[in-house]
C-alpha positions as CSV (number, residue, x, y, z in Angstrom):
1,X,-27.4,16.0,6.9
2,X,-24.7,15.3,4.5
3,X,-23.7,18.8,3.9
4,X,-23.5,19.1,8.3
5,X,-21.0,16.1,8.2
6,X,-19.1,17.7,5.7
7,X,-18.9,21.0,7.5
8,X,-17.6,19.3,10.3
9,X,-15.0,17.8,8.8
10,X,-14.0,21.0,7.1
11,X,-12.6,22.2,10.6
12,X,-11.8,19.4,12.0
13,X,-8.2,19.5,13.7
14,X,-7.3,15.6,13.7
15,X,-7.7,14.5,10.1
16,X,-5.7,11.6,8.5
17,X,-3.7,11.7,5.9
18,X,-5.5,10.8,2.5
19,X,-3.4,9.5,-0.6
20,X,-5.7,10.7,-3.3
21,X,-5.2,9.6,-7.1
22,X,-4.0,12.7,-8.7
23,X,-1.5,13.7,-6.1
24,X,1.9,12.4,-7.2
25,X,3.0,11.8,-3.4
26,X,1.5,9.1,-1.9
27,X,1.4,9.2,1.5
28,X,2.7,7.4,4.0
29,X,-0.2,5.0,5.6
30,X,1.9,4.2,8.7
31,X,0.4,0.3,9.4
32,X,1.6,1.0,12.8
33,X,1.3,-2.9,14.2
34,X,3.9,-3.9,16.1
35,X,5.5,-6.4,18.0
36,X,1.9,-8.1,18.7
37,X,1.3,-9.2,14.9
38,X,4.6,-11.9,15.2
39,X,2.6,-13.1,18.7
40,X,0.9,-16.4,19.1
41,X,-1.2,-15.5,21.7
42,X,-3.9,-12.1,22.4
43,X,-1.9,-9.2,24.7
44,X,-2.4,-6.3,25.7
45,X,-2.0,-4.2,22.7
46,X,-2.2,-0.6,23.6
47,X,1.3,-1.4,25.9
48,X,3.2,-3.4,23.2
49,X,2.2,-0.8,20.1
50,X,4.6,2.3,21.0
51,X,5.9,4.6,23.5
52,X,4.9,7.9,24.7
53,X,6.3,9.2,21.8
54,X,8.8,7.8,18.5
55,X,11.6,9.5,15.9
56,X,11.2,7.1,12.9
57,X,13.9,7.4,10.6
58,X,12.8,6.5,6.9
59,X,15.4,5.4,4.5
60,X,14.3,5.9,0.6
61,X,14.9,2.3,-0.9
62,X,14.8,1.6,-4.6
63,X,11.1,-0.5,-5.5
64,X,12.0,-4.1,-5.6
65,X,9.7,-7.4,-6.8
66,X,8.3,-8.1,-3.7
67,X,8.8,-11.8,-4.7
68,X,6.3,-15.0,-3.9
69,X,5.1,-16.0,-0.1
70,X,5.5,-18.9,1.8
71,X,8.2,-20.3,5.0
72,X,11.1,-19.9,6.0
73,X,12.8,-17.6,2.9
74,X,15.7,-15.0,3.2
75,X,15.1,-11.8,1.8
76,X,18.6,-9.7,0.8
77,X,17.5,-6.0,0.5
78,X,21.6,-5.0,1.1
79,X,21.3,-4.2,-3.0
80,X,18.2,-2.2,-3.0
81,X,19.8,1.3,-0.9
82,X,21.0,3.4,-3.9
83,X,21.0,6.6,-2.1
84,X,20.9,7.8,0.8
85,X,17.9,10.6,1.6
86,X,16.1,10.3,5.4
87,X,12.8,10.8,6.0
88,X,11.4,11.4,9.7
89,X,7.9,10.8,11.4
90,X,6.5,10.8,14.4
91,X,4.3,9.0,16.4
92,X,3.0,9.6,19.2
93,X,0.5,8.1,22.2
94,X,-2.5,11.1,22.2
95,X,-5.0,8.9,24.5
96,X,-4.4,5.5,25.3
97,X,-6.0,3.7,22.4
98,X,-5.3,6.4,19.8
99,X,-2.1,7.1,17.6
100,X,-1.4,10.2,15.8
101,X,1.2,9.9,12.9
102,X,3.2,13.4,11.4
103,X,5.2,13.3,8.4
104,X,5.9,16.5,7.0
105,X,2.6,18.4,6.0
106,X,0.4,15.0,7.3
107,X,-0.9,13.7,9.6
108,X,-3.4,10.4,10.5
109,X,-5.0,9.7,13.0
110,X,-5.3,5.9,14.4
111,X,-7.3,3.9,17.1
112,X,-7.2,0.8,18.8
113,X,-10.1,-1.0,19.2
114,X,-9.6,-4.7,20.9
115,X,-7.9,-6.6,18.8
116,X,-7.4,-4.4,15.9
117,X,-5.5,-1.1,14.5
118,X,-8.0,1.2,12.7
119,X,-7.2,4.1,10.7
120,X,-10.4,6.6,11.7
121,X,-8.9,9.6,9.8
122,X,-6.7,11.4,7.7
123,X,-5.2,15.4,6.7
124,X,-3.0,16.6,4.0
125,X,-2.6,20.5,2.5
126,X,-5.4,19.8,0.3
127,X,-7.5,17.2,1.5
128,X,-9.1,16.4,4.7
129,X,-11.1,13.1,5.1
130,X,-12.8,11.2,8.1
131,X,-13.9,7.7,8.2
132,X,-17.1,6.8,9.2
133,X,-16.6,3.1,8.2
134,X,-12.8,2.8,9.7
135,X,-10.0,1.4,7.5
136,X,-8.5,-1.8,8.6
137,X,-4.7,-1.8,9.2
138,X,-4.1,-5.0,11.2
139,X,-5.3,-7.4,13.3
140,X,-3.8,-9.2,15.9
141,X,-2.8,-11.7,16.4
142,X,-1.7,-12.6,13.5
143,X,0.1,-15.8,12.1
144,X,1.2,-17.4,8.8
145,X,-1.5,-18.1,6.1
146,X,-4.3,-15.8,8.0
147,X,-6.3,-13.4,6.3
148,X,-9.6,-10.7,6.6
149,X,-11.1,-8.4,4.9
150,X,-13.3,-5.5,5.7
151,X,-14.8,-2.6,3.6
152,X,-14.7,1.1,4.9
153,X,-15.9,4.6,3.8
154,X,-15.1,8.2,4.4
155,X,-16.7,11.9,3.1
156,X,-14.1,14.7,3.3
157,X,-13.3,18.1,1.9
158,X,-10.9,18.7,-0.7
159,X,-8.8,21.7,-2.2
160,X,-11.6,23.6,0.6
161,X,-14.2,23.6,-2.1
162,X,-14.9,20.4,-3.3
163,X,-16.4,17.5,-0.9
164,X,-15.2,13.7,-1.4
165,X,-16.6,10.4,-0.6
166,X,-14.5,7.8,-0.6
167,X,-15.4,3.6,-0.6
168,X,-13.6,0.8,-0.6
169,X,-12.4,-3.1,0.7
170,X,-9.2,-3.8,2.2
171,X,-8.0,-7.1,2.7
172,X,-4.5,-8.1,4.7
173,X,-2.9,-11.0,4.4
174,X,-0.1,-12.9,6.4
175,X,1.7,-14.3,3.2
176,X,5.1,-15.3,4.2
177,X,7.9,-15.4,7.1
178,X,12.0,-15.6,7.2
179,X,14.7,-13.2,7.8
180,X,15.7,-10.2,6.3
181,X,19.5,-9.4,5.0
182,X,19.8,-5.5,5.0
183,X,24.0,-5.4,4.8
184,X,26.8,-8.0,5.9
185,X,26.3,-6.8,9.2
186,X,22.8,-6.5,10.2
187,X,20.4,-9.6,9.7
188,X,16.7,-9.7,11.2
189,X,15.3,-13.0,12.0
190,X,11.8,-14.3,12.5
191,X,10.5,-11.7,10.0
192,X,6.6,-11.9,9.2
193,X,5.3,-10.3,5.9
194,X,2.0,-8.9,5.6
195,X,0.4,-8.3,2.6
196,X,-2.6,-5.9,2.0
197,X,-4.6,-5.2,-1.4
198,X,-6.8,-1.7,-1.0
199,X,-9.4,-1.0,-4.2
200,X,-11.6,2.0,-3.7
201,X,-13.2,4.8,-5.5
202,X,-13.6,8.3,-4.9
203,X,-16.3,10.9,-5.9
204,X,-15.8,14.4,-6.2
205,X,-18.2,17.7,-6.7
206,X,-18.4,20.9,-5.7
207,X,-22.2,20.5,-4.8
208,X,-22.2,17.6,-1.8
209,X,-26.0,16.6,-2.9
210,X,-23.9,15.4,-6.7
211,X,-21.7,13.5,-5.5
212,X,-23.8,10.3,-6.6
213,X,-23.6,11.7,-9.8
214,X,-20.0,12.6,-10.3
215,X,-17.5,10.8,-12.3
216,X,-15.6,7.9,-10.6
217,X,-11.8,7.7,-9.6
218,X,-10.8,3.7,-8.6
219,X,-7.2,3.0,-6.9
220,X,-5.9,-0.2,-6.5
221,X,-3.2,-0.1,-3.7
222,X,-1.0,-3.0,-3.2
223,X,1.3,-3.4,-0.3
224,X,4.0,-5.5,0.9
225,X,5.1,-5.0,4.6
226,X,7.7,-6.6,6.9
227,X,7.7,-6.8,10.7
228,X,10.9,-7.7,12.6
229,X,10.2,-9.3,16.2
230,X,12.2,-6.9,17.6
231,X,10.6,-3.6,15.9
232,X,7.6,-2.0,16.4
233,X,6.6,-0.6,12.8
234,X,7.7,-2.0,9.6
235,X,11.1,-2.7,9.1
236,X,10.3,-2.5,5.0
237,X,7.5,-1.0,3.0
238,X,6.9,-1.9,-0.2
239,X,3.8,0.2,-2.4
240,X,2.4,0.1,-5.9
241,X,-0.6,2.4,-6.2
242,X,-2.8,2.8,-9.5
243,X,-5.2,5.2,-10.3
244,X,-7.8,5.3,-12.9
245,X,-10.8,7.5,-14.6
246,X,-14.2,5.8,-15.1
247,X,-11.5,2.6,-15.3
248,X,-9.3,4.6,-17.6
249,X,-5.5,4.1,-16.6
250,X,-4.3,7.3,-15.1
251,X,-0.6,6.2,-13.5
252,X,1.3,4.1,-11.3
253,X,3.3,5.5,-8.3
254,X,6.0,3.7,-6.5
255,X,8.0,3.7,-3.9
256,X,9.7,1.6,-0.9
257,X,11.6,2.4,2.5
258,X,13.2,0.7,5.5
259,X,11.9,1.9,8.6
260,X,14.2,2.4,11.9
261,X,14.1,3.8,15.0
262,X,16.5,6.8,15.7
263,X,18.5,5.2,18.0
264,X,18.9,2.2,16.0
265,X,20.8,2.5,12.7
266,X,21.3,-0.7,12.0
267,X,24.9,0.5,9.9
268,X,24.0,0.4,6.6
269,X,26.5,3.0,5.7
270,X,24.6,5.8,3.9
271,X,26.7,8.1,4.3
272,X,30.0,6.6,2.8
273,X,27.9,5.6,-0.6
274,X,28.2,8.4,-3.9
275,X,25.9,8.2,-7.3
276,X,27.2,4.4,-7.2
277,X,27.1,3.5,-4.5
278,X,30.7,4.1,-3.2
279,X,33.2,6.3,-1.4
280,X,30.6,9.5,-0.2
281,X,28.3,12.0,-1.9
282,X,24.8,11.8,-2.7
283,X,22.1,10.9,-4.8
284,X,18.9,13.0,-5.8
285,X,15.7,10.8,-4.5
286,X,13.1,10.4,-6.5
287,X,9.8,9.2,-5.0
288,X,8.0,8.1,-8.6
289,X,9.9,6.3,-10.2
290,X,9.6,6.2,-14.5
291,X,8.4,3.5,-16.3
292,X,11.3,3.5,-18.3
293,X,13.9,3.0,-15.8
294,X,15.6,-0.6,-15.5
295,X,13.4,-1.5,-12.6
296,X,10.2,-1.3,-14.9
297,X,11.4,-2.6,-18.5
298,X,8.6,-4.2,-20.5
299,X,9.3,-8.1,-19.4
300,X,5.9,-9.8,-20.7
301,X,4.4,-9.9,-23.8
302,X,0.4,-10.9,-23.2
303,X,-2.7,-11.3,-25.8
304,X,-6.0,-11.0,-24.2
305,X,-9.3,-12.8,-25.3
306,X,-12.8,-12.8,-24.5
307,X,-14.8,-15.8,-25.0
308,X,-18.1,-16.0,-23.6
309,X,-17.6,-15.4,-20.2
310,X,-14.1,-16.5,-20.2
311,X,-11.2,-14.3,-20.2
312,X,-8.1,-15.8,-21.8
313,X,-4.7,-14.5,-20.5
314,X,-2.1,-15.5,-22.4
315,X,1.5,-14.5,-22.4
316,X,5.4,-15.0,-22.6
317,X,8.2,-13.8,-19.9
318,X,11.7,-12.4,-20.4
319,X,12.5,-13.1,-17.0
320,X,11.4,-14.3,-13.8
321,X,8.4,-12.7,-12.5
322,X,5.5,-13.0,-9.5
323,X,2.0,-11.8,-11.6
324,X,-1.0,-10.0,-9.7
325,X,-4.5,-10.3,-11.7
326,X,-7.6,-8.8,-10.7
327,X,-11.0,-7.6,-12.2
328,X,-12.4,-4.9,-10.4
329,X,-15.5,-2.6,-11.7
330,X,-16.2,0.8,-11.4
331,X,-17.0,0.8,-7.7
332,X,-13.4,-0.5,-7.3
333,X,-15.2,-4.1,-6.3
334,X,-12.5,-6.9,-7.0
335,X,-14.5,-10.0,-8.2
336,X,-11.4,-12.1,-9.3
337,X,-7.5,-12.0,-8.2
338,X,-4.9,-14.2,-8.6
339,X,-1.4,-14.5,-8.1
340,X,0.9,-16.6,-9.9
341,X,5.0,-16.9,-9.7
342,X,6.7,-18.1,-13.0
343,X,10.1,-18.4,-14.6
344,X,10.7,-17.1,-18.0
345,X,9.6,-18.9,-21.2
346,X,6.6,-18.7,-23.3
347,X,3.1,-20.0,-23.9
348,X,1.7,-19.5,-20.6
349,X,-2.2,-18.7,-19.6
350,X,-4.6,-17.8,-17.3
351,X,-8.0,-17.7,-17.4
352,X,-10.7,-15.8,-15.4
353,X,-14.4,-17.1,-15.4
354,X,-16.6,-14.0,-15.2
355,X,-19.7,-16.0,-14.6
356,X,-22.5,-14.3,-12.7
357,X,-21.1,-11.1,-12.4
358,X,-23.3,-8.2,-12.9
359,X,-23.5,-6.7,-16.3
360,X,-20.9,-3.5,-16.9
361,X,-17.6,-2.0,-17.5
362,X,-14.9,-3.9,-16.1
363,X,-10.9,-3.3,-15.6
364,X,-8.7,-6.4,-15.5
365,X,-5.6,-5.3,-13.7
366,X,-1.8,-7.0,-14.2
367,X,0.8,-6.3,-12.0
368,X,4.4,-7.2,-13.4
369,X,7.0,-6.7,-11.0
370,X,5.4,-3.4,-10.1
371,X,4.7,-2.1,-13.7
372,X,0.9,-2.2,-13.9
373,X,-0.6,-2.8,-17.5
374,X,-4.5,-2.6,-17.3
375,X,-7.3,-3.6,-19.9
376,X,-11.0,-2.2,-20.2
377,X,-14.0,-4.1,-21.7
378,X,-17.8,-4.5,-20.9
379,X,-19.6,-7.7,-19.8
């Protein structure tokens, strides 16, 4: 039965894009909710979501802190286009509740069912996947402070040899709204950001019947996106992704763009910027960045302790900082987060109470202004 499912997605034509672990390009997961997620009130979503058809024009931004939620707050992302590559995708309307996305060699596949944008599958040059449990992309309505969370599963093919399973939660939340500064010129009002945290893992073997046997890959994906009332994708994308090996840290990838429609540049003068920003020329884009570049300097100094069931976080900052914590296991389940913004200084801590939780491996994940620092113990 498995092994017929599997077949069938081996050749089948309209497969989503799926950002696997050890790629070093993560895909783009186009959370293609519109207009409808700044709305008060239900509409009819399948005529407010796109055209026919849409050019999206993708500028590369430099990964920024994605900073704290909340009301009201102005977000200046003038400083954050240091070159000045395009990227293009397309979208288009193939029935009337289903999208299909193209960006270079990828291509997703999305429906709409009532009141909610569901990603049902997903195609890249080496991987092909289909979901059987749909991943949640939005739902709409949606208004400050709500939130929902729904888990989701896939088998696929990968490399045409090896078959993949794939399982996981996501859970979006509506975590702040204000207006967006992208240059002197151009400011967005009545700007709603949406934030979405994806843990999964993945299982891979060349004989379908092992794959409950194979050795586990978890991702945690966290994402930061921002919807303008007057655009119907998201003006900015903001994406940390970390992979791991039976909860052995792998790498981080990172990356962040600002969205437009073709006929709408918003004049942010690309193409009169050089190395530095100034007077023309251009700048090589790179789509992971290092570790070791300003943007990712070590900023926190932390000591971790296990008492009991008590896990002791306790650290100093060099700066300013929003922190993401959570403790997932190795079915990528998160049993803890928390998120906390503080200014530098010293002597801080946090603790987690890991009371009740099943006996195992664990990973307790930190999230520093995009630099991920990660922690393995049993319980």
């Amino acid at each position: 039965m498995i092994k017929e499912l599997f077949l069938k997605i081996k050749n089948y034509n309209q497969l989503t894009i799926f950002s696997l672990m050890y790629s070093k390009k993560i895909s783009i997961l186009l959370s293609a909710a519109c207009f409808p997620v700044l709305s008060f009130c239900k509409k009819d979503f399948t005529k407010e979501l796109i055209m026919q058809s849409d050019n999206i024009i993708r500028y590369c931004m430099d990964y920024f802190d994605p900073g704290v939620g909340g009301k009201d707050l102005i977000w200046d992302f003038s400083n954050y286009f240091s070159n000045s590559q395009e990227k293009h995708f397309f979208v288009s309307q193939i029935e009337p509740d289903t999208i299909k996305v193209l960006e270079e060699d990828r291509k997703s596949v999305y429906v709409i069912n009532d009141d909610s944008l569901l990603q049902m599958s997903y195609e890249d040059r080496l991987t092909k996947i289909h979901y059987n449990q749909s991943v949640l992309k939005m739902k709409f309505p949606s208004i400050l402070t709500d939130s929902i969370s729904k888990s989701f599963s896939g088998l696929g093919i990968y490399c045409a040899d090896h078959y993949l399973s794939e399982e996981g939660n996501i859970s979006v939340y509506s975590d702040a709204y204000g207006k967006i500064i992208l240059s002197e010129k151009d400011t967005l009002e009545s700007v709603r950001r949406i934030h979405s945290i994806k843990s999964y893992y993945v299982a891979m073997d060349a004989d379908s019947n092992s794959l409950d046997m194979s050795k586990l890959k978890q991702v945690i994906e966290e994402r930061y996106e921002w919807y303008a009332m007057d655009y119907c994708y998201p003006v900015i994308e903001n994406v940390v992704s970390t992979s791991y090996s039976n909860l052995d840290y792998i790498g981080s990838t990172r990356y962040a763009y600002c969205n437009l429609p073709e006929d709408n540049k918003l004049l942010l003068n690309f193409n009169n910027r050089n190395n530095n920003g100034e007077n023309g020329g251009e700048e090589p884009y790179k789509e992971n960045y290092s570790d070791t570049s300003k943007n990712f300097q070590n900023i926190i100094d932390f000591r971790i302790n296990k008492e009991g069931e008590i896990i002791h976080l306790n650290y100093d900052l060099k700066d300013n900082a929003l922190i993401s914590i959570m403790l997932c296991n190795s079915m990528a389940i998160v049993y803890q987060k928390k998120q906390v913004y503080n200014s530098s200084g010293e002597g801080y801590n946090m603790q987690i109470n890991c009371s009740g939780l099943p006996r195992g491996q664990y990973v307790l994940y930190i999230n520093v202004k995009g630099k991920i620092y990660s922690e393995k113990f049993n319980l």
